[in-house]
C-alpha positions in Angstrom: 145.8 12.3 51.1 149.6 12.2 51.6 149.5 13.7 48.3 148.2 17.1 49.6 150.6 19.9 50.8 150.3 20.6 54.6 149.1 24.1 54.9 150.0 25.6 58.5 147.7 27.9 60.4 148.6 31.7 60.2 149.2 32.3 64.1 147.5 35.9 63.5 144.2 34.1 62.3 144.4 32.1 65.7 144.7 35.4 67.7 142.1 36.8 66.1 140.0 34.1 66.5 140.3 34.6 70.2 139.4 38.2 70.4 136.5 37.6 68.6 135.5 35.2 70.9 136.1 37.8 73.5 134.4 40.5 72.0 131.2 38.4 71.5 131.6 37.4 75.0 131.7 40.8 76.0 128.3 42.0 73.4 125.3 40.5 75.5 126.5 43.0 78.3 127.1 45.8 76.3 124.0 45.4 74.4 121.9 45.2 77.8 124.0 48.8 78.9 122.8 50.2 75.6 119.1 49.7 76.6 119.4 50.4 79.8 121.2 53.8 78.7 118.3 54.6 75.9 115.6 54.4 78.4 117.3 56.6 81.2 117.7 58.7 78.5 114.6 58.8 77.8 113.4 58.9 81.1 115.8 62.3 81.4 114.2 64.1 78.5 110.7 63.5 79.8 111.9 65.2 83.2 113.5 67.7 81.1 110.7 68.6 79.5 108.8 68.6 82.4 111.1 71.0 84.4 111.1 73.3 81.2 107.4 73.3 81.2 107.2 74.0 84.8 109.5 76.7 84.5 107.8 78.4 81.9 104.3 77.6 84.0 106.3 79.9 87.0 107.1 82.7 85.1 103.8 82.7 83.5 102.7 82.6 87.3 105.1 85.1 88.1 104.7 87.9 85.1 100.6 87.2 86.0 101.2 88.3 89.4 102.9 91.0 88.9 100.1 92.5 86.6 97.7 91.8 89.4 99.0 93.5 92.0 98.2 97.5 90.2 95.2 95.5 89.2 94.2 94.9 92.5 95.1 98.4 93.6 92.5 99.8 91.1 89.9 97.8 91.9 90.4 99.0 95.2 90.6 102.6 94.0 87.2 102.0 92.3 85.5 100.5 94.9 86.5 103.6 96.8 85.0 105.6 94.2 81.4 103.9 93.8 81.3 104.0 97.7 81.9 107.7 97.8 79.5 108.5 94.8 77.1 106.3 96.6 77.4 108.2 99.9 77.2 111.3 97.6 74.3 110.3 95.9 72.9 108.9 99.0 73.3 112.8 101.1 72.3 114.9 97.7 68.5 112.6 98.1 67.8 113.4 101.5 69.0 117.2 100.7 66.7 116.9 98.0 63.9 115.0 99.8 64.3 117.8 102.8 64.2 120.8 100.0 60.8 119.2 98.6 58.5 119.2 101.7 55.9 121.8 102.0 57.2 124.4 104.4 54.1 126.3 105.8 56.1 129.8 104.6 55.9 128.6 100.6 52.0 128.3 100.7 52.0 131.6 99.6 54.5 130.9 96.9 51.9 128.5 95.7 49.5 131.3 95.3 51.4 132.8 93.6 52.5 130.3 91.1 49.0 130.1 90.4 48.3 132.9 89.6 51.7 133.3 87.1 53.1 135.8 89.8 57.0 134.9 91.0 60.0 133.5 90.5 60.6 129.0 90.8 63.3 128.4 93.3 66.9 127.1 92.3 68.1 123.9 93.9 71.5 124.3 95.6 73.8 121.8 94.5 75.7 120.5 97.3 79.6 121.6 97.0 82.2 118.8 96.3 
């Protein structure tokens, strides 16, 4: 064994030896940060995503208001109009229930219908 050469280690092996030690000392740690990171990452987008889609749900909300409101104001105009037109309609059948009963003056109008002699009477329309 005296026979082989004495080989000396290279001092710059030796020093890297110890930073490797300290590096995989250190890669546990930094391994555990990296998952830690990846799921509060993860965690982020899914509140990102979630504020995006409430933010579009607001405007929706928003832009759908804003249609409602003339919306609104024309269904109010319309239900103005039917209650007027029902109120008209309403006043033109008693004018034209008090235009059809026998008045004791048009029995001789009747007579004369009868007998093909005279004129039918117009209906007034009531004015607007």
């Amino acid at each position: 064994m005296k026979n082989r050469p004495h080989f000396r280690p290279n001092p710059y092996y030796e020093d890297l030896e110890r930073m490797e030690e300290a590096v995989m000392s250190i890669l546990p740690n930094l391994e555990m940060e990296n998952t830690e990171i990846h799921e509060n990452n993860h965690k982020l987008k899914k509140e990102i995503t979630f504020s995006r889609n409430l933010l579009s749900q607001l405007l929706m909300e928003n832009t759908c208001r804003k249609k409602l409101v003339p919306l609104k104001q024309e269904s109010k105009e319309v239900h103005l109009d039917c209650a007027l037109n029902q109120k008209y309609l309403v006043d033109f059948n008693k004018k034209d229930k008090d235009q059809q009963r026998p008045d004791p003056a048009s029995s001789g109008l009747r007579k004369c219908k009868r007998a093909g002699i005279g004129h039918t009477p117009v209906r007034e329309l009531p004015e607007e």
